[in-house]
Every structure is written in structure tokens, then in C-alpha cells.
DSSP file (Angstrom, degrees, kcal/mol; ACC not computed):
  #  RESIDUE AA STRUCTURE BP1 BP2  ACC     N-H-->O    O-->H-N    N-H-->O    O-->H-N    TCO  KAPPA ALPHA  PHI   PSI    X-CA   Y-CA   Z-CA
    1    1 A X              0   0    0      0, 0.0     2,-0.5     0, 0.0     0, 0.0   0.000 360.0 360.0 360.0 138.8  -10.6  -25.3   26.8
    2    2 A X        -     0   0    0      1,-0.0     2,-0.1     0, 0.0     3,-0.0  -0.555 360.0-126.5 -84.3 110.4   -9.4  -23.3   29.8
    3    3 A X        -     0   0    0     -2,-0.5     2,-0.2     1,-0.1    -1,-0.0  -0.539  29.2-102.5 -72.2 133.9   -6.7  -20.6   28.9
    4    4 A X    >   -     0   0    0      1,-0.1     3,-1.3    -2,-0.1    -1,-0.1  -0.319  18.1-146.0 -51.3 106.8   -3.7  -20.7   30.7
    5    5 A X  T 3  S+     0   0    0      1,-0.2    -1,-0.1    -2,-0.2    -2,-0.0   0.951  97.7  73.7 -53.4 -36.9   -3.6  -17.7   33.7
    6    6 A X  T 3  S+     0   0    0     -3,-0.0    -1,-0.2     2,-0.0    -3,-0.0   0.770  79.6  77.0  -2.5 -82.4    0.1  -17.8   32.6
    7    7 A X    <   -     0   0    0     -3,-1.3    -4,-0.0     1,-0.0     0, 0.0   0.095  62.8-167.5 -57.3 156.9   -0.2  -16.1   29.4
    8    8 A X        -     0   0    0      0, 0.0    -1,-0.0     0, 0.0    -3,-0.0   0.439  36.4 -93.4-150.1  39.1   -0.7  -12.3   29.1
    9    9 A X        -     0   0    0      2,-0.0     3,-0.1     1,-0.0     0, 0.0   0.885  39.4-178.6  74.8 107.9   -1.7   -9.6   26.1
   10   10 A X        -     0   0    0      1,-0.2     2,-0.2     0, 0.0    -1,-0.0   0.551  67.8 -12.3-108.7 -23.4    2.1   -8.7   24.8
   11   11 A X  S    S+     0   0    0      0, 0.0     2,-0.2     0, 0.0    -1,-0.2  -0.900  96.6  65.1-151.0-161.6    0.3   -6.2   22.3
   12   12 A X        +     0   0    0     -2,-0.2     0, 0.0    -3,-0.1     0, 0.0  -0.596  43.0 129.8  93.4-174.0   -2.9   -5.0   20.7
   13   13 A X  S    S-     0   0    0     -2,-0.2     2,-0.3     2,-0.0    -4,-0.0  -0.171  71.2 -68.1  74.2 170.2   -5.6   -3.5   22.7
   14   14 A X        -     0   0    0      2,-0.0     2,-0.6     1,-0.0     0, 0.0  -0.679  39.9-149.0-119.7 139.2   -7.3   -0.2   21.6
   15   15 A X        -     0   0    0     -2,-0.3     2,-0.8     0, 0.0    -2,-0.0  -0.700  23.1-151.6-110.9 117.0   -5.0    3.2   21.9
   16   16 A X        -     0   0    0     -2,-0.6     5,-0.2     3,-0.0    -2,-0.0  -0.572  13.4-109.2-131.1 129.2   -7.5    6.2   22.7
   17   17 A X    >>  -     0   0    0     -2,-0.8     3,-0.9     3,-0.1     4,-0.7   0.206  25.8-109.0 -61.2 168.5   -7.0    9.6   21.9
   18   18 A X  G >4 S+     0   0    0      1,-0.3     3,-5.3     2,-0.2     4,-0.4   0.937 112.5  68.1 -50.2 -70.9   -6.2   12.3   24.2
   19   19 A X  G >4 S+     0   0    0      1,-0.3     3,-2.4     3,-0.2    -1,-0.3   0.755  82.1  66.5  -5.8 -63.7   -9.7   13.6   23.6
   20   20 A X  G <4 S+     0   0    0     -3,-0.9    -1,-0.3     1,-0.3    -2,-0.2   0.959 102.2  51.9 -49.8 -43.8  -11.3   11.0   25.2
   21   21 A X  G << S-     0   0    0     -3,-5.3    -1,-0.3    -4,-0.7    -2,-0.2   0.245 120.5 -98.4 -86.3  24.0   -9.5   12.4   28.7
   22   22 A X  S <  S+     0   0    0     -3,-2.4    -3,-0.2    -4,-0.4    -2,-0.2   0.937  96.8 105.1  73.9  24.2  -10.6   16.0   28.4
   23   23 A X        -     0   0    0     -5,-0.3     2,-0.3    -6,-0.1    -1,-0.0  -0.263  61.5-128.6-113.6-136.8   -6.8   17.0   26.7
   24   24 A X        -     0   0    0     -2,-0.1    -7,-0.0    -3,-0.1     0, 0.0  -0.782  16.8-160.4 176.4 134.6   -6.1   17.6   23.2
   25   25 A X        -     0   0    0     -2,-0.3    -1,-0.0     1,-0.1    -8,-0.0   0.487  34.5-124.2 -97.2   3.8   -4.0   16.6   21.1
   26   26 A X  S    S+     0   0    0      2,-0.1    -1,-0.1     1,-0.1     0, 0.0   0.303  93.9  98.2  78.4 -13.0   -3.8   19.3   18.2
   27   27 A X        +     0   0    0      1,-0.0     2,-0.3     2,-0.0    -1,-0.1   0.952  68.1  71.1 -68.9 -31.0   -4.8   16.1   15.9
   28   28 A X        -     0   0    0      1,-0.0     2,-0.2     0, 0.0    -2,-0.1  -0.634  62.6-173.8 -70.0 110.0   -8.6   17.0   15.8
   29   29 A X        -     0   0    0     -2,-0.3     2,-0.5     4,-0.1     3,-0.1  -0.529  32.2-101.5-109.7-169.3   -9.9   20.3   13.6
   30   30 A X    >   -     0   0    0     -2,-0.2     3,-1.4     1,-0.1     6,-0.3  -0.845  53.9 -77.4-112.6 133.4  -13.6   21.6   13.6
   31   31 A X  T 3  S+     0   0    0     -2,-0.5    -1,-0.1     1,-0.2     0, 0.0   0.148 117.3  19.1 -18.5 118.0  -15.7   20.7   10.8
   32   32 A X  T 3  S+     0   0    0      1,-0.3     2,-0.4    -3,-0.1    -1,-0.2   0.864  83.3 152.0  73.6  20.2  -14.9   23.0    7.7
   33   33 A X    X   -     0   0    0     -3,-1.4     3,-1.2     1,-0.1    -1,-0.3  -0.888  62.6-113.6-107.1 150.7  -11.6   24.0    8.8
   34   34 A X  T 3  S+     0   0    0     -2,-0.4     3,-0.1     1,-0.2    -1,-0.1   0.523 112.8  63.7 -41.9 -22.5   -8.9   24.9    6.1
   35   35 A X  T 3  S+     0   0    0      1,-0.2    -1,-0.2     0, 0.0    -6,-0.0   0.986  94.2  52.3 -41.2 -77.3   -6.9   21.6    7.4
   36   36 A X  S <  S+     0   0    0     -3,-1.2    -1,-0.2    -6,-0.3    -2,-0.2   0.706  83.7 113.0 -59.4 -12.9   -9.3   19.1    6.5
   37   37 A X        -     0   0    0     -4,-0.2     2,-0.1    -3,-0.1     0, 0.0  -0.269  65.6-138.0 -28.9 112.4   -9.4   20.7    2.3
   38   38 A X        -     0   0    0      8,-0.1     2,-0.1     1,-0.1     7,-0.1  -0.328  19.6-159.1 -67.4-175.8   -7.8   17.7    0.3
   39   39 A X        -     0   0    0     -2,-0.1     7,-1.1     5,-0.1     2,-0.4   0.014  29.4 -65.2-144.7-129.9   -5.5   19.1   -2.2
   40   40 A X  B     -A   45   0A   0      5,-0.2     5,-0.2    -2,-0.1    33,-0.1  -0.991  36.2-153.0-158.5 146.3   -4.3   17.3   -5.3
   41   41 A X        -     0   0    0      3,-1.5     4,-0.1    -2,-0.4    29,-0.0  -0.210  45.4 -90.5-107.4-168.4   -2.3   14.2   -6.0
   42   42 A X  S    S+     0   0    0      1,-0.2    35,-0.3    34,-0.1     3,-0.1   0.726 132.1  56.6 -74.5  -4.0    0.0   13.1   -8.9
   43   43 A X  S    S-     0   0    0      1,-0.5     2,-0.3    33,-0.1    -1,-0.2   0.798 121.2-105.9 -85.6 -56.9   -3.4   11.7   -9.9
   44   44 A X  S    S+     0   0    0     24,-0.0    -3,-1.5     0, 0.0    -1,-0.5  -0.704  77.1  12.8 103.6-156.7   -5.2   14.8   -9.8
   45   45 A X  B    S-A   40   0A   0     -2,-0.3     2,-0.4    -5,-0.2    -5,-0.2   0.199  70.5-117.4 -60.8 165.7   -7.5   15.8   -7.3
   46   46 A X        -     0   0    0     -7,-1.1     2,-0.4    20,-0.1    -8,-0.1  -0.733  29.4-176.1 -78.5 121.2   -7.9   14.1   -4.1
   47   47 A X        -     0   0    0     -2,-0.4     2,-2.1     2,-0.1     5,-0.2  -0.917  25.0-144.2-108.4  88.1  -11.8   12.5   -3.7
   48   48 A X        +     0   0    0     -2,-0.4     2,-0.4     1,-0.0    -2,-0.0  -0.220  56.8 118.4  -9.5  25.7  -11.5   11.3   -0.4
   49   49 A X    >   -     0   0    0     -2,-2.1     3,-2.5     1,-0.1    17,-0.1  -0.956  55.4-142.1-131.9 113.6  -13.6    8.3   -1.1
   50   50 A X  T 3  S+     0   0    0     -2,-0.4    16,-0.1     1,-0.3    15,-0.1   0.456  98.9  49.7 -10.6 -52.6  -12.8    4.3   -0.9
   51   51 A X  T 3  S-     0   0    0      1,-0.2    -1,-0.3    14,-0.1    14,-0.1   0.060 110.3-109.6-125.8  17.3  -14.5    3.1   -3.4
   52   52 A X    <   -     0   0    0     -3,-2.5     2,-0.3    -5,-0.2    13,-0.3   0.436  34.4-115.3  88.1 163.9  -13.3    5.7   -6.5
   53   53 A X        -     0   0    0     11,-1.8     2,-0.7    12,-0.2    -1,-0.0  -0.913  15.4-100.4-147.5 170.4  -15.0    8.2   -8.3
   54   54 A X        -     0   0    0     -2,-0.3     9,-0.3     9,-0.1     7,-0.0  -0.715  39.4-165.8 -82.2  79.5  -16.4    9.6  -11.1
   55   55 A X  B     -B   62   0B   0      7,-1.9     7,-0.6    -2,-0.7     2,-0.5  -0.297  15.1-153.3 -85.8 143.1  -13.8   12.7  -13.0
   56   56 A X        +     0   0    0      5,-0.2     2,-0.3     2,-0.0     5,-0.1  -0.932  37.7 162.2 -86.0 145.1  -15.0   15.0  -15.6
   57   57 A X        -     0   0    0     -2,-0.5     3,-0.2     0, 0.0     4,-0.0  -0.900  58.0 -98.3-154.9 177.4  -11.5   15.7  -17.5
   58   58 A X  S    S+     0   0    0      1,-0.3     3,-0.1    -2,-0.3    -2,-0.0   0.349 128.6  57.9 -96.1  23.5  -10.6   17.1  -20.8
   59   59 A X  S    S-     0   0    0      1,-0.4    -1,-0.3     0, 0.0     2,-0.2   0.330 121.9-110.2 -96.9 -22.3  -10.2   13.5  -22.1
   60   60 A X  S    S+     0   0    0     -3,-0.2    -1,-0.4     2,-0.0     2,-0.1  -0.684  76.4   8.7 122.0-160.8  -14.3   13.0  -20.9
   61   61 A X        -     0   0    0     -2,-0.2     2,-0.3    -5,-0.1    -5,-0.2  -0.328  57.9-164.2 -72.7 140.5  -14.9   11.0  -18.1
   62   62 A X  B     -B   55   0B   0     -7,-0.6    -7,-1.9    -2,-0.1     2,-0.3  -0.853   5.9-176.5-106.3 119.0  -12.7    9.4  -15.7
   63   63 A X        +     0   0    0     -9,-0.3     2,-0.2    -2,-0.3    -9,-0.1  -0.851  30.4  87.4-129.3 163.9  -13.4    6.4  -13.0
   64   64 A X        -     0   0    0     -2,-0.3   -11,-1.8   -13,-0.1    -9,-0.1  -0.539  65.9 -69.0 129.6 150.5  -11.2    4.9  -10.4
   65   65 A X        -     0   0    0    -13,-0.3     2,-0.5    -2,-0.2   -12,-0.2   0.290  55.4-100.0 -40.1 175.7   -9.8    4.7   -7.0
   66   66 A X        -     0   0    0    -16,-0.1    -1,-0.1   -17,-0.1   -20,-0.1  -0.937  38.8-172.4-102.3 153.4   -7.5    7.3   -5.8
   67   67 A X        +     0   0    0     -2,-0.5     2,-0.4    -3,-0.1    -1,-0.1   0.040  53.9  84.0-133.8   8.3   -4.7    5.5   -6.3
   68   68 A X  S    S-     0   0    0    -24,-0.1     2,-0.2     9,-0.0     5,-0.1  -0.974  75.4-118.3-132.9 155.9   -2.4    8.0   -4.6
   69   69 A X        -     0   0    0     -2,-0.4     2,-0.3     3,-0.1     5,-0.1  -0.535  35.3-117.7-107.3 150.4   -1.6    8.4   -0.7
   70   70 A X        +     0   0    0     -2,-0.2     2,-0.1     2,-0.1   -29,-0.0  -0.971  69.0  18.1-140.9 129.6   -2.5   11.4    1.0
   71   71 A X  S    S+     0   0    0     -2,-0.3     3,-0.1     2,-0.0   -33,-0.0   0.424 114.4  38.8 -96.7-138.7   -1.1   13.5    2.5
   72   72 A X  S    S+     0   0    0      1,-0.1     2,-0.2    -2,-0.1    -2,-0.1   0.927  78.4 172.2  56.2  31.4    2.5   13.9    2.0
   73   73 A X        -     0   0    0    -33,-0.1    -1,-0.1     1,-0.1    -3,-0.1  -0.587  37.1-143.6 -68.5 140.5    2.3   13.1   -1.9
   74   74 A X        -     0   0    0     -2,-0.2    -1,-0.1     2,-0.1   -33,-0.1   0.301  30.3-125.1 -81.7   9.8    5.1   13.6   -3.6
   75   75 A X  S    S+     0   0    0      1,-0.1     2,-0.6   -35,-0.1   -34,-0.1   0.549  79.7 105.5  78.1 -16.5    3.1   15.1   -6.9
   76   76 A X  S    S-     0   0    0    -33,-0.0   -34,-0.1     0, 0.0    -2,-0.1  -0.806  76.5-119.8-123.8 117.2    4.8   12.6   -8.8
   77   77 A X        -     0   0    0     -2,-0.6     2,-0.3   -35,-0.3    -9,-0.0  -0.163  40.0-172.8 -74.2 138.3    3.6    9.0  -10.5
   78   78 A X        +     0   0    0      2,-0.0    -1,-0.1     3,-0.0     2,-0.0  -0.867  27.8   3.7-124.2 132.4    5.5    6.6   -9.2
   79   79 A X        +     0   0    0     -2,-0.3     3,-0.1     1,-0.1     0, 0.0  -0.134  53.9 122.7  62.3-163.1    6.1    2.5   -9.8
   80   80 A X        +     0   0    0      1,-0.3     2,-0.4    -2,-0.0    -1,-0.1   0.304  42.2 127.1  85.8   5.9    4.6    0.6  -12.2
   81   81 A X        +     0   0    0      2,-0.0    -1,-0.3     1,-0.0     2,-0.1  -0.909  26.8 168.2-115.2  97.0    7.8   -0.5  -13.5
   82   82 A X        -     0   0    0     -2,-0.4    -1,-0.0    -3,-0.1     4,-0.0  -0.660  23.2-151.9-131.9  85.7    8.2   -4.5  -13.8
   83   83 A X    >   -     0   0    0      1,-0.2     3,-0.7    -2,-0.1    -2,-0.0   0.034  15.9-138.3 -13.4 116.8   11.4   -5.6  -15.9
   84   84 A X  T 3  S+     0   0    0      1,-0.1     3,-0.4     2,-0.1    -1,-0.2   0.708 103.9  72.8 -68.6 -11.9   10.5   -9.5  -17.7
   85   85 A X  T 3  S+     0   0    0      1,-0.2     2,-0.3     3,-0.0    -1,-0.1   0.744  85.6  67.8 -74.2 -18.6   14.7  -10.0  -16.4
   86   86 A X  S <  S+     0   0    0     -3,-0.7     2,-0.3    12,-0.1    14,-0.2  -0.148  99.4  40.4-106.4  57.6   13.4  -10.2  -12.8
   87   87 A X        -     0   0    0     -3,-0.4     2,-0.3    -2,-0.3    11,-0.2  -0.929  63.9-161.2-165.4 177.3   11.6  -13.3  -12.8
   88   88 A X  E     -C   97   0C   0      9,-0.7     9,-1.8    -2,-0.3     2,-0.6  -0.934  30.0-104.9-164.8 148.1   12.4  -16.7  -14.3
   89   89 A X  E     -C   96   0C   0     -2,-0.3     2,-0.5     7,-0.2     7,-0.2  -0.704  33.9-144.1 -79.8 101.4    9.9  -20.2  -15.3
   90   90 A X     >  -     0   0    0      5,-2.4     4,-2.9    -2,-0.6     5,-0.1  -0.636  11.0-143.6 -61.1 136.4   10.8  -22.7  -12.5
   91   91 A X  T  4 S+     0   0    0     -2,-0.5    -1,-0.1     1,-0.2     3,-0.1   0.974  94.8  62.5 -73.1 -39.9   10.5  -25.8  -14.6
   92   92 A X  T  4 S+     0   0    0      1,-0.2    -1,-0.2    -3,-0.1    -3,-0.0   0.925 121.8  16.4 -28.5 -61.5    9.2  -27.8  -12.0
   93   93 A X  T  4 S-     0   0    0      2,-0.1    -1,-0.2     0, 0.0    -2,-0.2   0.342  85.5-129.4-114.6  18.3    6.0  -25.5  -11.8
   94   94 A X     <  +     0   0    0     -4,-2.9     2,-0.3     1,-0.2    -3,-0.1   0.677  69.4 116.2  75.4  -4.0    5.8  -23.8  -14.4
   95   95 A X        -     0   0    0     -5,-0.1    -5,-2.4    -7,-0.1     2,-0.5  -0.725  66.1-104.5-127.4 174.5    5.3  -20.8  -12.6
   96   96 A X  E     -C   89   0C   0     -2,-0.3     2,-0.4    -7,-0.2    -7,-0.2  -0.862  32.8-153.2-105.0 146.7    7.8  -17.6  -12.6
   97   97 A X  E     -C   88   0C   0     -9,-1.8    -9,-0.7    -2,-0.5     2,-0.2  -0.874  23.1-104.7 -82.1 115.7    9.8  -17.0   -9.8
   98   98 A X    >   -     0   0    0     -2,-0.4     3,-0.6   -11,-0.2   -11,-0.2  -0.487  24.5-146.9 -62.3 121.7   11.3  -13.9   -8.4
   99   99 A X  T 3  S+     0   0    0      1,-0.2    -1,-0.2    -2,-0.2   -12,-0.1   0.498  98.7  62.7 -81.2   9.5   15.2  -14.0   -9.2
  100  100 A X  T 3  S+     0   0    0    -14,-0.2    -1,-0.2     5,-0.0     5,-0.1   0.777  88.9  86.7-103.6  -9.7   15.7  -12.2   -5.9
  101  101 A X  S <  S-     0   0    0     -3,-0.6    -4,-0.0     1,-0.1     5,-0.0  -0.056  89.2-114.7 -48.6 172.6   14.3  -15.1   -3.8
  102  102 A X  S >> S+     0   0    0      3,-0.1     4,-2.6     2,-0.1     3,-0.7   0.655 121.2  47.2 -70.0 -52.8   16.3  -17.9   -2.6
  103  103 A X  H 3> S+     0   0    0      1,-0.2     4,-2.2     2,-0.2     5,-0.2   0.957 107.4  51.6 -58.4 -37.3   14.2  -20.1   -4.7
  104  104 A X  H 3> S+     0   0    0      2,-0.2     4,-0.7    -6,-0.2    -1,-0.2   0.664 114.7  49.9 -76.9   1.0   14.5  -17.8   -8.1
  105  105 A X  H <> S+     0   0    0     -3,-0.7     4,-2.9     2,-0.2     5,-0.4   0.858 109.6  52.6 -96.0 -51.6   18.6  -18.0   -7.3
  106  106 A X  H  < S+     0   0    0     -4,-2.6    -2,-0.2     1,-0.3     4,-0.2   0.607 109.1  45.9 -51.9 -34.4   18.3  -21.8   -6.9
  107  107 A X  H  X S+     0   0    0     -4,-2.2     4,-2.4    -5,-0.3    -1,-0.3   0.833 111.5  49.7 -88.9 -32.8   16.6  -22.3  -10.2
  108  108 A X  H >X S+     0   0    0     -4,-0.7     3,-1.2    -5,-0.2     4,-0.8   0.930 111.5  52.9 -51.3 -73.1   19.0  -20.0  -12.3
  109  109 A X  H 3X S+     0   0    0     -4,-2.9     4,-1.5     1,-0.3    -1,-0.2   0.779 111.1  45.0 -28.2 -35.6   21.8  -21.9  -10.7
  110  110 A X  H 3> S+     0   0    0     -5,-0.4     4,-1.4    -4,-0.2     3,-0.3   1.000 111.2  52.1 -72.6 -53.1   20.3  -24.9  -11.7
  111  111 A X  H XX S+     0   0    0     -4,-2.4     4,-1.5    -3,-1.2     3,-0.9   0.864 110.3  50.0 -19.3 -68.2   19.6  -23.5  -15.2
  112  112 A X  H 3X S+     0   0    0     -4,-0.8     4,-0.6     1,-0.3    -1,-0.2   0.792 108.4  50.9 -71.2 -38.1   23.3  -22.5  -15.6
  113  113 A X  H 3< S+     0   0    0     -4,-1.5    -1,-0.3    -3,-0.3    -2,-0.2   0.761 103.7  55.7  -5.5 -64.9   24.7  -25.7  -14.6
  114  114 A X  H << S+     0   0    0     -4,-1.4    -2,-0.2    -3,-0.9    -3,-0.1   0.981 106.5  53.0 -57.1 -53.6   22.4  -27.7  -17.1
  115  115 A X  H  <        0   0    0     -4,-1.5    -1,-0.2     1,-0.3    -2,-0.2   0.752 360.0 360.0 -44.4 -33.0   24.1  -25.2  -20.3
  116  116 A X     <        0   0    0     -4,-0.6    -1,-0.3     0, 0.0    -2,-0.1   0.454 360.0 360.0 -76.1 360.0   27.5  -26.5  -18.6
């Protein structure tokens, strides 16, 4: 099927850095400069690696992702926090529902109704 000349790339496409035109963009450091040094999260140290690593710690060893974003951590653990008041069992499916949805409002209401 023939694509319409019509149509035209409204975004998207590949951005390339300064670099690439002989300028510089301050974003770039040289291998081994004090820049690139992770630092330490609310986690504890920064591993720079995807697919998590291995800690010695004074509780013995430690495995996992880094689980905290870097940089511009705030140092401090954050979320994890899910209340059992902010959901509810639609009866229909059986499944819980977020009471801040349209849907999760729409089954209390119905709920409160039935008690009436």
C-alpha cells in the first residue's frame, strides 16, 4: 500500500549532539573525570549497572537492582506506601479497582446505594 505524499513526520526522528558538528556542549567529560564518580543513593552506593549487583554489607550479602535514580537523588527512601482504603472488589469482576478512577467511584456509588 502506497503512503499518502500528504502526510508528514510531526515528531520523532534522531536529535544529535552538538558534538557531532565540531561544537560542544559541556555535556561530554573525558574518561576518568571526577564528573562521571557515582556517588550514593538512599540505597547505598550507586553500581551503575542494569541488571543489579552483588553488595557486601554488614547484614552479608546483598543483590538487586539499583532501585534509586541518579543523579539528583534526594538520599531518602521514598514510596512504597499502598493504603487497602484505596481500592475496592468490583463485584462484577472480582477484581479491585482504584477508588480514584471513574470506574472505582461508580462501584462505591453503587455499593452505597445497595446499603440504602
Amino acid at each position: 500500500m502506497e503512503r499518502s505524499r500528504k502526510t508528514r513526520q510531526r515528531a520523532g526522528g534522531t536529535q544529535l549532539p552538538s558534538e557531532y558538528f565540531g561544537k560542544s556542549s559541556g555535556r561530554y567529560f573525558p574518561t576518568g573525570d571526577v564528573a562521571l564518580k557515582p556517588g550514593n543513593t538512599a540505597y547505598g552506593e550507586y553500581v551503575p549497572k542494569s541488571y543489579g549487583v552483588i553488595r557486601h554489607t554488614s547484614q552479608g550479602m546483598e543483590t538487586g537492582p539499583n532501585l534509586a535514580t541518579y543523579p539528583y537523588s534526594s538520599n531518602t527512601q521514598t514510596g512504597g506506601f499502598s493504603s487497602p482504603y484505596d481500592t475496592i472488589v468490583n463485584p462484577e469482576t472480582n477484581r479491585k479497582v482504584s477508588l480514584s478512577t471513574r470506574k472505582g467511584k461508580r462501584v462505591l456509588k453503587n455499593y452505597l446505594n445497595s446499603l440504602q
